[in-house]
N, C-alpha and C positions, 0 to 999 in steps of 0.2 A: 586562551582556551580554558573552558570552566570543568570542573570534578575529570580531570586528566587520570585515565587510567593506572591502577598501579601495577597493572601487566597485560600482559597479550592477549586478547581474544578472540578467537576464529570468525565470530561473527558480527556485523556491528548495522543498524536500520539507518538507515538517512530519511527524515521526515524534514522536508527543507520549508514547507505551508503547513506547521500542526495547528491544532483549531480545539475551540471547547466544543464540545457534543453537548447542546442545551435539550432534553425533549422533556415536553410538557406533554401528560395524558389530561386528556378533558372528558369532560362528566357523559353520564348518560342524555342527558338530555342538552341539547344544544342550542345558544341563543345564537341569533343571526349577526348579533354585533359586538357585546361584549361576554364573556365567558372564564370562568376562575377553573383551573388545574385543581384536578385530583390529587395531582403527584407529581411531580418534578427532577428530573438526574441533571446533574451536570457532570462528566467525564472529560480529561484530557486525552485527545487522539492524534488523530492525521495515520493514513497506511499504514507508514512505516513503526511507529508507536503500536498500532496495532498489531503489525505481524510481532515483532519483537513481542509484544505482552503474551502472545499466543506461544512463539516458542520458550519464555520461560514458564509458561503455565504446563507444558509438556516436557519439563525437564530440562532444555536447553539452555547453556550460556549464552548468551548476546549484550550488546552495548547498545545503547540507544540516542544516536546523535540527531540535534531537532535546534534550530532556530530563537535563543533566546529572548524575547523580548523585552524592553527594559519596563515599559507600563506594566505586564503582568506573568512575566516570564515566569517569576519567582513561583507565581499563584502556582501557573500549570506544574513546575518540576513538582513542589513541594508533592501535588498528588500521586506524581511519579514514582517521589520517592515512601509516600505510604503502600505504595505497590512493588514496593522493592525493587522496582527497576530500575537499572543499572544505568546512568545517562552519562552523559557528555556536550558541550554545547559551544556554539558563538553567539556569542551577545551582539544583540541589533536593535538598532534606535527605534523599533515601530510596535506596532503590537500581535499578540495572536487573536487570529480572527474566531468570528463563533458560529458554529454553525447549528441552524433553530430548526426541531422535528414536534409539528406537531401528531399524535397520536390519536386515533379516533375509538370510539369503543368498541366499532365491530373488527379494530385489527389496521383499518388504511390510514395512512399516514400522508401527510406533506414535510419537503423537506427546502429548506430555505440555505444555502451555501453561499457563505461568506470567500468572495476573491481572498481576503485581507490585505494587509498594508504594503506599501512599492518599499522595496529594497533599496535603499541609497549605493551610490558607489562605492563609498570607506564600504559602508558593510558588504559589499559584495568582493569586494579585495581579502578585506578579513575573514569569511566563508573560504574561498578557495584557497588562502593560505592554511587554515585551517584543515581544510580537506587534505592537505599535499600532504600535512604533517601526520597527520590520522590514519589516514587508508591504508596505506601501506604495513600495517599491524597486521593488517586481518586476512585473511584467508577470502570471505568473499563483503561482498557489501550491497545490502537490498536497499535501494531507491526506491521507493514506494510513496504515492499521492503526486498532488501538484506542484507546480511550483508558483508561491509569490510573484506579485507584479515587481520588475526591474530584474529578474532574474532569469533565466533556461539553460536546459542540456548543456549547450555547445558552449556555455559561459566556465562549465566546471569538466566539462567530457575530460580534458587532458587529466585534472585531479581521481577523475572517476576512475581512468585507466589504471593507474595505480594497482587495483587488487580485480579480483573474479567479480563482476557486475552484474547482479539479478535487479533486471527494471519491471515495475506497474505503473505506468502515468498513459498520460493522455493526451493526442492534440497533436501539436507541431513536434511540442517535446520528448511523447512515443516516439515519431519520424524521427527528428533529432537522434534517438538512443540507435533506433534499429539500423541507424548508418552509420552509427559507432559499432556495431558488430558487439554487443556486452555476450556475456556468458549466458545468459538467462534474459526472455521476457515470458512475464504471464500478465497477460489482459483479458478485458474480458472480448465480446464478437463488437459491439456496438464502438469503443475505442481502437478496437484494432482496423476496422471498415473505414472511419471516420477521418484515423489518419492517414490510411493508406488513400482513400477517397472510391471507395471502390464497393460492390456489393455481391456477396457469397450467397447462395441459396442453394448448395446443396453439398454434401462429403466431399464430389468431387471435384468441387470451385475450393473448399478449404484443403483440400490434398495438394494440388497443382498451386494456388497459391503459398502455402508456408515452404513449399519446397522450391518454388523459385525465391522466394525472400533469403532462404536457405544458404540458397547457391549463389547469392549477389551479393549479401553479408553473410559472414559463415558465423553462426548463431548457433549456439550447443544444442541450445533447446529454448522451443517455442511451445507455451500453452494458452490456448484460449478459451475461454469459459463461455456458454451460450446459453442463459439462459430462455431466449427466443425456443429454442430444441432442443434445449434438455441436453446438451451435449456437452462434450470436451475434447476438441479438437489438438492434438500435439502433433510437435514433427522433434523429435530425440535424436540425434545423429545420424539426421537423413533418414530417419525411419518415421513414418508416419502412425498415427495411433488414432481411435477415437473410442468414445466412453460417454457413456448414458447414465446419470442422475435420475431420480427422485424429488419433484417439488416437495417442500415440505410448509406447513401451515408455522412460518413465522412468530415467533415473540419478540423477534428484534429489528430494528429500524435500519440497520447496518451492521455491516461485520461481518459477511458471508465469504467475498473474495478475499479478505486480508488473514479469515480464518483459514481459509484451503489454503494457502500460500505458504504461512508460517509452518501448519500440518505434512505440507508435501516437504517444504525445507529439512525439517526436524526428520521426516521419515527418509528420502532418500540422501541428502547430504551428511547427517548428521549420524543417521541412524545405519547408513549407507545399506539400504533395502533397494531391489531391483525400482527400475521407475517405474515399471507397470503397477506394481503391487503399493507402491507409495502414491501413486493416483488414487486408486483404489480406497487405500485405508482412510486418503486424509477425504475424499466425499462422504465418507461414513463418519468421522468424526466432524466434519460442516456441517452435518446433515444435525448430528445429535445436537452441537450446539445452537446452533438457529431454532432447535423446539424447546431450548433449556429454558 
């Protein structure tokens, strides 16, 4: 295990697929074949990297455990650590993937996602031994993004068990989580429909289902974010809720759900403010940042 804690932390990210965030903005004028950037970012992310950056930027302690790579591991911590955030790691034979955002001038963008590299079995041993030894510190542990090819849910679930579980992933591995029963999931409507396989069109299709999800895995709390409707569907301790948003006219490519996330974290876990009102604050604080 690499930069091993020198004490306890309540809260700690699990980004088990982090990735470089490459985006290229390109010019006013547009050639049909080849075309040279304005400007260029490159960022270290993945969800959980993200929510963690969010809640230290709002004050909060957290630890940020991510998937080292041996080709360019190094590269990504280093950026980590000019952001002072706080890591922890297993080193793995393969590399982090990148993920390419083009940007256009009037604001629309394309977005190009890197699977990245299959997980060997030594390193998927080493991960969940890893895990067993770590989680257990913390108070709770955000799962956040995908996961690598040769890896899922139910490969680490028993490890995961360990401390309080807030999931955002997608796919089988959503389904995988939501019948482990964690403490927390926030997804968004499109992830949640996809892996359940199923389709909501109205409050009372998203009432009836999170309450029967509710009641077949007993799940603290469920939030799903819709940007389809402007909405925020939750179900808090068998109580249902919903909430209406504000589109707002973007300056970022990403970064919206992982913002709300870390926002509602820090306001109702941290901050321990009722959850209505920690919904509430952190749409207003996603809201500010996406026009930042």
């Amino acid at each position: 295990m690499k930069n091993k804690m020198q004490a306890t932390k309540n809260i700690i990210t699990l980004t088990l697929n982090p990735v470089f965030d490459y985006t290229q903005y390109l010019p006013d004028t547009i050639n049909s074949k080849v075309n040279t950037g304005v400007r260029s970012v490159m960022t270290a992310g993945g969800k959980g990297i993200n929510v963690g950056r969010t809640l230290q930027k709002q004050g909060a302690s957290v630890v940020n455990y991510f998937l080292k790579a041996s080709s360019n591991g190094s590269w990504f911590e280093q950026i980590l650590k000019q952001e002072e955030l706080e890591t922890v790691s297993t080193p793995i034979c393969s590399d982090i993937r990148v993920n390419t955002h083009l940007v256009f001038p009037d604001g629309k963008f394309i977005k190009a996602n890197d699977s990245g590299s299959m997980i060997c079995s030594t390193d998927k041993t080493q991960i969940v031994n890893d895990l067993n030894r770590v989680l257990p510190q913390y108070d709770y542990a955000i799962l956040a993004g995908s996961f690598p090819l040769g890896i899922e849910f139910d490969d680490v679930r028993e490890s995961l068990s360990k401390t309080k579980l807030i999931v955002d992933t997608s796919g089988k591995n959503l389904l995988q989580a939501i019948h482990s029963s964690p403490f927390m999931i926030k997804v968004n409507s499109i992830e949640w429909q996809s892996a359940l396989n199923i389709k909501l069109t109205c409050m009372k299709d998203w009432k009836k289902n999170l309450q029967e999800i509710s009641n077949r895995y007993p799940i603290d709390t469920i939030i799903v974010t819709s940007e389809e409707d402007s909405s925020i569907y939750c179900l808090h301790k068998n109580i249902f809720l919903n909430f209406n948003f504000e589109k707002v006219q973007s300056k970022r490519t990403f970064g919206a759900g992982d913002y709300f996330l870390g926002s509602f974290i820090n306001r109702f876990l941290i901050e321990e403010i009722d959850f209505k009102q920690s919904i509430i604050d952190s749409i207003k604080l996603t809201a500010e940042f996406m026009k930042s």
